[in-house]
C-alpha positions as CSV (number, residue, x, y, z in Angstrom):
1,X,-60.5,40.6,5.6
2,X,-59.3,41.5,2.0
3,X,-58.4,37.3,1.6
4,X,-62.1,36.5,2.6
5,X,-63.7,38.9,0.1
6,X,-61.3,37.7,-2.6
7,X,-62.3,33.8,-1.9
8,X,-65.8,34.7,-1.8
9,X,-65.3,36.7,-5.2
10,X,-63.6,33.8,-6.5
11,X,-66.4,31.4,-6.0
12,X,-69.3,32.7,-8.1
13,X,-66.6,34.4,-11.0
14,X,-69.4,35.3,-13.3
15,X,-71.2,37.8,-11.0
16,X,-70.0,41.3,-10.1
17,X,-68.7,41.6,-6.8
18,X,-68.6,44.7,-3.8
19,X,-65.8,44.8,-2.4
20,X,-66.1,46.4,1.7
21,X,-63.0,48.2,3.3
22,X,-63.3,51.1,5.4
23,X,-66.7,52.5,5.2
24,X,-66.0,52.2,1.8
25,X,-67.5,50.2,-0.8
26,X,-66.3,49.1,-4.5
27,X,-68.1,47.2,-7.0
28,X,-66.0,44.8,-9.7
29,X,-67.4,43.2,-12.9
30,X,-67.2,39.5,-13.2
31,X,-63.7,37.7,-13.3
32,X,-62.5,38.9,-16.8
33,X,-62.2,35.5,-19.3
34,X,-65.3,33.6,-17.7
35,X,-67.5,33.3,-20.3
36,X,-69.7,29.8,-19.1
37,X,-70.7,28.5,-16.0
38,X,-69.0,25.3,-17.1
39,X,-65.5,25.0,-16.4
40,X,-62.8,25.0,-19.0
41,X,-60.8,21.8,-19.7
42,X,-57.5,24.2,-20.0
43,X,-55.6,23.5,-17.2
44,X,-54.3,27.1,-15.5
45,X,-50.8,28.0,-15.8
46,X,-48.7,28.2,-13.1
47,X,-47.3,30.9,-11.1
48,X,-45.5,31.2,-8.0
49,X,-48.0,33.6,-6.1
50,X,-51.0,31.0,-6.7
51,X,-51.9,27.5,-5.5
52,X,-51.9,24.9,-7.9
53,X,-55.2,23.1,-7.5
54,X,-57.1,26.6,-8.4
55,X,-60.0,26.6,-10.4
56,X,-59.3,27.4,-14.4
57,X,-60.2,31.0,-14.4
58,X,-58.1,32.1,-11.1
59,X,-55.5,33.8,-13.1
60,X,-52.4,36.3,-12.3
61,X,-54.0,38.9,-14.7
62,X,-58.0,38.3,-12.7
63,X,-55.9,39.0,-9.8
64,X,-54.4,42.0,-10.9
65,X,-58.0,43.8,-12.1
C-alpha cells in the first residue's frame, strides 16, 4: 500500500498529497525543491536505495519528508 501512495505522490510532485493508512489520513505539501512543472536538466545523484532512471526531483532528502 504505502509503495503505491508514494508512486502516486511521485507523479504529480508539485501538488500536496494525503497519504491513507489505518483510518487515518495525512496531508504532505508538494515534493520539497520542485519549483516548475518543467523538468530540470540536473541529472539526480545517485544513491543506493533509489533506482537510477528516477525523475530529477526524486531525491533521498524528498523521501525522508
Amino acid at each position: 500500500m504505502v509503495m503505491f501512495q508514494e508512486r502516486a505522490r511521485f507523479e504529480n510532485p508539485h501538488r500536496a498529497f494525503t497519504y491513507r493508512m489505518h483510518g487515518y489520513e495525512s496531508i504532505v505539501g508538494p515534493v520539497k525543491g520542485v519549483y516548475s512543472t518543467a523538468a530540470g536538466s540536473v541529472k539526480p545523484r545517485g544513491h543506493s536505495l533509489l533506482v537510477e532512471n528516477r525523475p530529477n526531483f526524486v531525491t533521498i532528502l524528498a523521501l525522508g519528508e
